[in-house]
Backbone bond lengths (Angstrom), bond angles and torsions (degrees), N, CA, C in turn:
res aa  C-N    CA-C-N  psi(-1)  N-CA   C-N-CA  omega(-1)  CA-C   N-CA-C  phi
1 X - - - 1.441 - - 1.524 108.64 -
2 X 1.620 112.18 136.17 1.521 97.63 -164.47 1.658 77.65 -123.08
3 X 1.729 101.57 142.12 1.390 127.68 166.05 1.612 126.38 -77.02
4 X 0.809 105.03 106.24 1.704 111.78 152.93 1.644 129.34 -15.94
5 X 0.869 141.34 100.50 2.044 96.62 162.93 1.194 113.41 -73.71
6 X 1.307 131.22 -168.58 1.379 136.62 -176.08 1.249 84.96 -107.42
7 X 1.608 104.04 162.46 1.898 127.67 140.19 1.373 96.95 -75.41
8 X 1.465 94.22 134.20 1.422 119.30 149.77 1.202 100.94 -134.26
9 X 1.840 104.33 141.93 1.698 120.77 173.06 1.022 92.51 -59.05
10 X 1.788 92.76 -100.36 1.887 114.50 -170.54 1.103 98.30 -132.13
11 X 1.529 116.02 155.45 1.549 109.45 159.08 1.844 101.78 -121.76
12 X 1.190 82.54 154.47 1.757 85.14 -165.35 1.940 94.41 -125.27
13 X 1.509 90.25 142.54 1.906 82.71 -153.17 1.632 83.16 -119.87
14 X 1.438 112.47 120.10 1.528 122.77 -158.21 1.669 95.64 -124.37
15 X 1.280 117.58 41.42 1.154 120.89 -172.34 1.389 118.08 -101.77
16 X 1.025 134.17 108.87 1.542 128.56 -157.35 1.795 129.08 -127.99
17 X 1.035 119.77 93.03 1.435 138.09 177.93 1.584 113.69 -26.18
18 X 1.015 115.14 83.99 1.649 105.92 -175.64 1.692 101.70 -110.10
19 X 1.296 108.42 121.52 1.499 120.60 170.02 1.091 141.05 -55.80
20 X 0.928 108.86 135.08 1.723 100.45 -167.78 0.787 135.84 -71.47
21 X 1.771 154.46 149.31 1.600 136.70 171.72 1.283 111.62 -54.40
22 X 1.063 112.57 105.49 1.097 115.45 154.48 1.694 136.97 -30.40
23 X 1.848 125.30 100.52 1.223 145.37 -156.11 1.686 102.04 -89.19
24 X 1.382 102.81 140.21 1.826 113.04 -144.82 2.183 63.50 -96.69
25 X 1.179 119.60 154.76 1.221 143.67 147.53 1.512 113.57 -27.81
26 X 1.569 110.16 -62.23 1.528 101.59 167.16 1.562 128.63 -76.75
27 X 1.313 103.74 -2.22 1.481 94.08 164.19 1.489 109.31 -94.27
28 X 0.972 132.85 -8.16 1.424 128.49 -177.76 1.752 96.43 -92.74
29 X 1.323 129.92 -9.46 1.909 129.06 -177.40 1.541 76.40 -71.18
30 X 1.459 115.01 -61.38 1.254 115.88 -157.11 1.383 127.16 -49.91
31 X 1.354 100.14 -44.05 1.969 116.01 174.61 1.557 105.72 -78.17
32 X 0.776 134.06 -10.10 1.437 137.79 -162.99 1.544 100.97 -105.30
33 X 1.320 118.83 -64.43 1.566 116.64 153.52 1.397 138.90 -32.51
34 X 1.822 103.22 -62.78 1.423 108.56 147.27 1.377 130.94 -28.40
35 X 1.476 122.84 -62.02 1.641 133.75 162.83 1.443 123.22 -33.75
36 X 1.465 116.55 -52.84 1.352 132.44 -155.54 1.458 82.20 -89.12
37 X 1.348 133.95 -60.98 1.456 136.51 -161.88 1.799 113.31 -54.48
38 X 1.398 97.01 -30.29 1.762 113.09 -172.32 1.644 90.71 -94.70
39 X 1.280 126.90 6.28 1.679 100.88 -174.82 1.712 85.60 -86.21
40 X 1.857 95.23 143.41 1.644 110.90 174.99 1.111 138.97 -73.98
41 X 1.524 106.98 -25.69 1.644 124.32 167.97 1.732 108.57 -93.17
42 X 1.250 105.42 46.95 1.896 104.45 168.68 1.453 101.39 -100.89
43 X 1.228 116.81 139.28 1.477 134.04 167.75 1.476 110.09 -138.59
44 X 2.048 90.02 179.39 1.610 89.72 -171.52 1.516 113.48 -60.75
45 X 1.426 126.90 -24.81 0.973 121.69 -155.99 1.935 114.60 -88.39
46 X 1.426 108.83 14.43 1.392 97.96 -175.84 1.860 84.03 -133.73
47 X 1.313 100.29 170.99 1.750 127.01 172.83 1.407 115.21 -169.65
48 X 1.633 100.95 116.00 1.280 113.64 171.30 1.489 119.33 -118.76
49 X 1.056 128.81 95.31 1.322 120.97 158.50 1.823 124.79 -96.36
50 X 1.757 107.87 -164.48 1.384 107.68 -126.27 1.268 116.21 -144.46
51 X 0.917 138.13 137.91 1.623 114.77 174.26 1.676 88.24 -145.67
52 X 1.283 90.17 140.66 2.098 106.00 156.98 1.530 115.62 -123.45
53 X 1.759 90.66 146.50 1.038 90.22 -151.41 2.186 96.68 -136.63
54 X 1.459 135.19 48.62 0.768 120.17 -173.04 1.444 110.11 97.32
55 X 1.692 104.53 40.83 1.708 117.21 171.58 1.895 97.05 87.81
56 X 1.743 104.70 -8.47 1.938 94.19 -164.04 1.489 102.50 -117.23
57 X 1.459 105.00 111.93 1.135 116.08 168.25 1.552 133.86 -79.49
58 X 1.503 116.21 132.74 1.480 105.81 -147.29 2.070 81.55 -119.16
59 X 1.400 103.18 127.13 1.938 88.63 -172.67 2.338 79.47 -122.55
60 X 1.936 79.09 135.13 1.524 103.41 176.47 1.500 103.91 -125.78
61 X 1.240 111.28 160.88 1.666 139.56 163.87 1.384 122.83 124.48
62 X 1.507 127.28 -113.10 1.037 136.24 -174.65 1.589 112.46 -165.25
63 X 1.209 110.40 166.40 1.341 123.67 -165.00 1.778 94.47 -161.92
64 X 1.749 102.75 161.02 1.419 107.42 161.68 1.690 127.41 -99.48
65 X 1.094 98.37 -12.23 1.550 96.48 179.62 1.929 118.61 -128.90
66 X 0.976 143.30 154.61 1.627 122.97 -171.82 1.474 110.27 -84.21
67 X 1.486 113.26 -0.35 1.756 116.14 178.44 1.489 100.03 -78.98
68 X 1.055 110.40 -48.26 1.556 93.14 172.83 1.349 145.60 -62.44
69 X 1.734 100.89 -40.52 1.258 121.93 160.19 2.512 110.93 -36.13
70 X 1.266 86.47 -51.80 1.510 114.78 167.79 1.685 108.04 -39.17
71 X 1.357 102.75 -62.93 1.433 122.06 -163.09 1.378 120.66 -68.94
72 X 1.180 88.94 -47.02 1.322 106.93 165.48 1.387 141.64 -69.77
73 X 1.357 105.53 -10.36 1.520 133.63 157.33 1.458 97.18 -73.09
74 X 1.058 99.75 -79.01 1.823 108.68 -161.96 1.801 108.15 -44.01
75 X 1.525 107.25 -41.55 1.626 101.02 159.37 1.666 118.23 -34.17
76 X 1.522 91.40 -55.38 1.535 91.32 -160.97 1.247 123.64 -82.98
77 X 1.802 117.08 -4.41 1.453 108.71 -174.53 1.341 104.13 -99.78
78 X 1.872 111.31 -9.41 1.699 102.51 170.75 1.950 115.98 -73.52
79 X 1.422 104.21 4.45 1.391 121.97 166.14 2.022 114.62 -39.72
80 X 1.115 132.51 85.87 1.137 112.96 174.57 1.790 133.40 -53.09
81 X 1.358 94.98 107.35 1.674 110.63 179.13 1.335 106.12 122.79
82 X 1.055 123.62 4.53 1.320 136.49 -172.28 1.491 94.24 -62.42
83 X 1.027 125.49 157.46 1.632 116.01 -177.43 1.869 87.94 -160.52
84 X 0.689 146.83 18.31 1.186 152.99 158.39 2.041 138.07 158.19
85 X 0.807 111.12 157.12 1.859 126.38 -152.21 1.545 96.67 -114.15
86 X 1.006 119.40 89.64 1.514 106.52 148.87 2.041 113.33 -109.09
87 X 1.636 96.53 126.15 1.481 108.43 -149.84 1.716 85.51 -108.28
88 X 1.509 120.89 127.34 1.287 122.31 -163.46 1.726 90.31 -149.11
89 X 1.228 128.11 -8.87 1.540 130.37 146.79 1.405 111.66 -19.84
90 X 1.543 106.85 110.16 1.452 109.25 166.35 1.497 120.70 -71.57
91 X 1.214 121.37 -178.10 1.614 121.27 -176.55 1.868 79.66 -129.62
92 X 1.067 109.78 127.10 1.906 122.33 163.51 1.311 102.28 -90.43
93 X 1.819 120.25 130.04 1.215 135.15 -164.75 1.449 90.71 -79.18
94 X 1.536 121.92 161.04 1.463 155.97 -160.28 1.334 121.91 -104.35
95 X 1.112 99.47 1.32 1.818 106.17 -166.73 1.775 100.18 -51.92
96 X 1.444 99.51 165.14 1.528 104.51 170.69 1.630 118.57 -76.59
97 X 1.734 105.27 -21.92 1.635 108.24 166.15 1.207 130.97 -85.82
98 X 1.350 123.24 -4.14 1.581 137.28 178.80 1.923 95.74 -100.75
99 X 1.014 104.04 -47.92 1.850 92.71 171.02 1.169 96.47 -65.27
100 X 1.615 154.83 -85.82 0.931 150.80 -172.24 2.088 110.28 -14.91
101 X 0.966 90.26 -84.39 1.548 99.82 -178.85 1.791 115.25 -68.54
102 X 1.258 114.89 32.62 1.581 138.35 164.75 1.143 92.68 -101.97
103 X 1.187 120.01 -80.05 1.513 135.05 -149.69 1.688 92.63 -72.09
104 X 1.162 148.51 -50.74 1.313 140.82 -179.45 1.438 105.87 -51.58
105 X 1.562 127.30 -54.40 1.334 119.56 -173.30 1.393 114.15 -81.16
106 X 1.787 122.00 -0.51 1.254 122.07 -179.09 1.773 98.49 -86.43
107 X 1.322 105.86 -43.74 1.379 109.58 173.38 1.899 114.92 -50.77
108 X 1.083 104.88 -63.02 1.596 114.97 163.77 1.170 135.97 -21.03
109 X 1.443 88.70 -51.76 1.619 95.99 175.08 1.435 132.67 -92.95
110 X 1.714 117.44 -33.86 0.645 129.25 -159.36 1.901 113.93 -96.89
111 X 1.599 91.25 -7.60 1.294 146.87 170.75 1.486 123.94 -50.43
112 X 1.612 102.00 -31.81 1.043 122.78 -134.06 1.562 96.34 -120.01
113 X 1.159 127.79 139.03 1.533 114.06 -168.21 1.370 114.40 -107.63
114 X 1.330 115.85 19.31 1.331 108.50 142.95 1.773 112.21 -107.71
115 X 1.194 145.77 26.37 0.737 151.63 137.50 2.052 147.77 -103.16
116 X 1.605 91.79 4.70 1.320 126.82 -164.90 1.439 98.03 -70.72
117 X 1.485 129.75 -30.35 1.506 120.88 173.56 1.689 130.46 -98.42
118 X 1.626 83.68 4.36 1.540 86.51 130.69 1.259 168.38 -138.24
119 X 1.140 104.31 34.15 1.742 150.02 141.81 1.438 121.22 -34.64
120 X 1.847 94.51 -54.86 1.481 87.61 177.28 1.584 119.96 -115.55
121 X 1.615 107.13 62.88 1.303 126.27 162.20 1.302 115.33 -94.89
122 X 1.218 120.07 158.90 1.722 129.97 164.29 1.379 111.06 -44.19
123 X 1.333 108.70 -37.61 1.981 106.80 -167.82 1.850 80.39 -163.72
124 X 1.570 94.51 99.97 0.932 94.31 160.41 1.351 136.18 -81.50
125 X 1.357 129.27 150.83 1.376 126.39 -134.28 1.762 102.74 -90.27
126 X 1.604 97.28 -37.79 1.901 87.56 163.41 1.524 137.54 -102.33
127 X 1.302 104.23 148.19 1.526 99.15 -148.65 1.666 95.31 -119.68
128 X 1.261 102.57 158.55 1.786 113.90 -150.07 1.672 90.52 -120.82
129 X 1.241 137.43 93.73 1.682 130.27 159.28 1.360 110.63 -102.46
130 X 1.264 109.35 154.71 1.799 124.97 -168.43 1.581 102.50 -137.70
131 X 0.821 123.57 113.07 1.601 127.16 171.88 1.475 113.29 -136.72
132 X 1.589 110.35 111.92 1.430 111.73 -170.30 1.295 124.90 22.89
133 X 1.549 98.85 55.17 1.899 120.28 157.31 1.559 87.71 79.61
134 X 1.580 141.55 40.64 1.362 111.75 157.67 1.633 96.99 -150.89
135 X 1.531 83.74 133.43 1.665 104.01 -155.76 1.629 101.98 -88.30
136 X 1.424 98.63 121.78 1.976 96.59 151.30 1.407 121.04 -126.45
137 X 1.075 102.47 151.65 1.973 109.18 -170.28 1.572 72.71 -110.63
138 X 1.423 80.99 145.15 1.831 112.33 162.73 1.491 109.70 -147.04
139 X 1.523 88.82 162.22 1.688 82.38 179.17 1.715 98.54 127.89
140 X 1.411 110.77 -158.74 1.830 113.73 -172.94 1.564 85.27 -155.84
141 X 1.920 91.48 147.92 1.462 99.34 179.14 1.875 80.41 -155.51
142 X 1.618 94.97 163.56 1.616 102.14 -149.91 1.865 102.99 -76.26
143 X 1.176 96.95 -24.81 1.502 87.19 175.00 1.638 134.20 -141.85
144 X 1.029 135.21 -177.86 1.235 130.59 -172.78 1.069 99.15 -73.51
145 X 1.435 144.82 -41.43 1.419 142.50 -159.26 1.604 93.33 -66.88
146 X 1.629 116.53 -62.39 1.545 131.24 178.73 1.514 96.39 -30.44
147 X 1.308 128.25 -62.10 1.342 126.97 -144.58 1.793 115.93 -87.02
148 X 1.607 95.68 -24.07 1.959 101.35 160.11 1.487 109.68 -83.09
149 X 1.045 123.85 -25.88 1.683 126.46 -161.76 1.905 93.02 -83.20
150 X 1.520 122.94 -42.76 1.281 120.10 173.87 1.347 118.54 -68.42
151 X 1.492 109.34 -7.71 1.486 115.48 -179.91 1.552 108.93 -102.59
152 X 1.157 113.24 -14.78 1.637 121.13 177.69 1.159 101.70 -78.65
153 X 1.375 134.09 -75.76 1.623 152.43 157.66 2.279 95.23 -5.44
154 X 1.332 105.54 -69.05 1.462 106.46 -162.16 1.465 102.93 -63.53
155 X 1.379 123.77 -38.87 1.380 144.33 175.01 1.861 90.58 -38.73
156 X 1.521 95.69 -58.08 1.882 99.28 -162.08 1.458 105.35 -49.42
157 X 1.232 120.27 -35.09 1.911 111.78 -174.46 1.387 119.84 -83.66
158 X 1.174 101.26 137.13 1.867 96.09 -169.60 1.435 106.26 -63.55
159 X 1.281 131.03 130.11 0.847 134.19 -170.10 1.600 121.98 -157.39
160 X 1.515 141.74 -171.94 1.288 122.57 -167.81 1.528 95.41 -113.93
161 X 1.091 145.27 44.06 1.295 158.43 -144.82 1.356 141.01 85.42
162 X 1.097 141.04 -165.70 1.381 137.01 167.62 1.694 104.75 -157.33
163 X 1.254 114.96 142.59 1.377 132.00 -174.37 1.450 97.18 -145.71
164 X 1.611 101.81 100.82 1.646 123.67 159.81 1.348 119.84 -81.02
165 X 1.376 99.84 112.50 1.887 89.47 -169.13 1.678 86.08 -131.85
166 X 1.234 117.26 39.62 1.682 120.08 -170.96 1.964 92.68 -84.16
167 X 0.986 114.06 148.05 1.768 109.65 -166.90 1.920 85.68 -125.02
168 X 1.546 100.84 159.02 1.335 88.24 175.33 1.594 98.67 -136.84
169 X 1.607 78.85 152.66 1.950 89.71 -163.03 1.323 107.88 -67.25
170 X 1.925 88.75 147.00 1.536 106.96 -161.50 1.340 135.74 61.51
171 X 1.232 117.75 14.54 1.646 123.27 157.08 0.951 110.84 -87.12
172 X 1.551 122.06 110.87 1.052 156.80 -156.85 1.627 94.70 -60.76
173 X 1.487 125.41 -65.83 1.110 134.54 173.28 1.608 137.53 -25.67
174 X 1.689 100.64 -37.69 1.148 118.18 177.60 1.370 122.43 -116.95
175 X 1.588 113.06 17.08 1.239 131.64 -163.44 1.555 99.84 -75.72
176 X 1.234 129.48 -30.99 1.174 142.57 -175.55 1.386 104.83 -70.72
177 X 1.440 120.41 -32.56 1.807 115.51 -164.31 1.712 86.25 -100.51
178 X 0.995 126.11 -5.44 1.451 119.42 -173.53 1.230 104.61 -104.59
179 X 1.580 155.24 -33.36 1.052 157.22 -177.94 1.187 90.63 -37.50
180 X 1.556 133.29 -113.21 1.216 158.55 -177.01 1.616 108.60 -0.80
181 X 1.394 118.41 -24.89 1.332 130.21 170.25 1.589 144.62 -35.12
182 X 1.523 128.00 59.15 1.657 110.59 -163.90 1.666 86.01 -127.94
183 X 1.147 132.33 142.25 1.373 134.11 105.27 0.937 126.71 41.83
């Protein structure tokens, strides 16, 4: 079967690139937070925070699986003004003893009745990572007492260390390592 081409007149291509307003840095903390905070598969066991830096978003922490790590990009570059992704999200290894000893210290803590109200938040504020048996809490809890007593508790499971990097709200001191902080 032999084809034709078509007539074509002209085509006239009226398509036009108009730039965007330009997005101040703190409105992009804001949309960028927003994003990460609304992703649906966040649990205790992952933390990603964030920094912008001149339209360039820089994404840190951990996660359990690399689809999210994924997802969570793609949240953030449909961010308007976003002008670039640097994705530095760890992937937390899978072993059957790092799930194991998640779920024991998630139970533990959350377990625990001075820590039971915050469990049942939207995004709860402390976050549980396991990477080849060595535990870090991240996240903010209201006081200094909260933040050694969650470090005593993680201390209790045998484990290959512990790294408390839990910040507590409104210390001025650590206000800087906590900014960057969402979900």
């Amino acid at each position: 079967m032999l084809l034709t081409p078509l007539a074509v007149e002209e085509v006239r291509d009226e398509l036009r690139v108009v730039p965007e307003a330009p997005v101040s840095d703190a409105e992009l903390v804001a949309a960028v937070r927003s994003a990460i905070l609304r992703y649906p598969r966040d649990t205790i066991f992952g933390y990603v925070e964030f920094a912008v830096k001149d339209g360039g978003v820089l994404l840190q922490g951990s996660v359990l699986h690399p689809w999210k790590k994924d997802e969570i990009e793609e949240r953030v570059a449909r961010v308007a003004g976003v002008r670039e992704i640097r994705n530095d999200v760890a992937v937390q290894s899978v072993s059957f003893y790092d799930s194991e000893l998640r779920l024991a210290l998630a139970r533990r803590i959350f377990g625990d009745v001075r820590f039971v109200h915050y469990a049942h938040r939207a995004h709860p504020p402390i976050r549980i990572l396991v990477d080849r048996g060595r535990i870090t809490l991240a996240g903010a809890v209201a006081s200094p007492v909260e933040q050694a007593v969650l470090g005593h508790i993680a201390r209790g499971f045998l484990s290959c260390g512990v790294d408390n990097r839990l910040v507590v709200d409104g210390d001025p001191e650590k206000a800087e390592r906590k900014e960057p902080r969402t979900s």
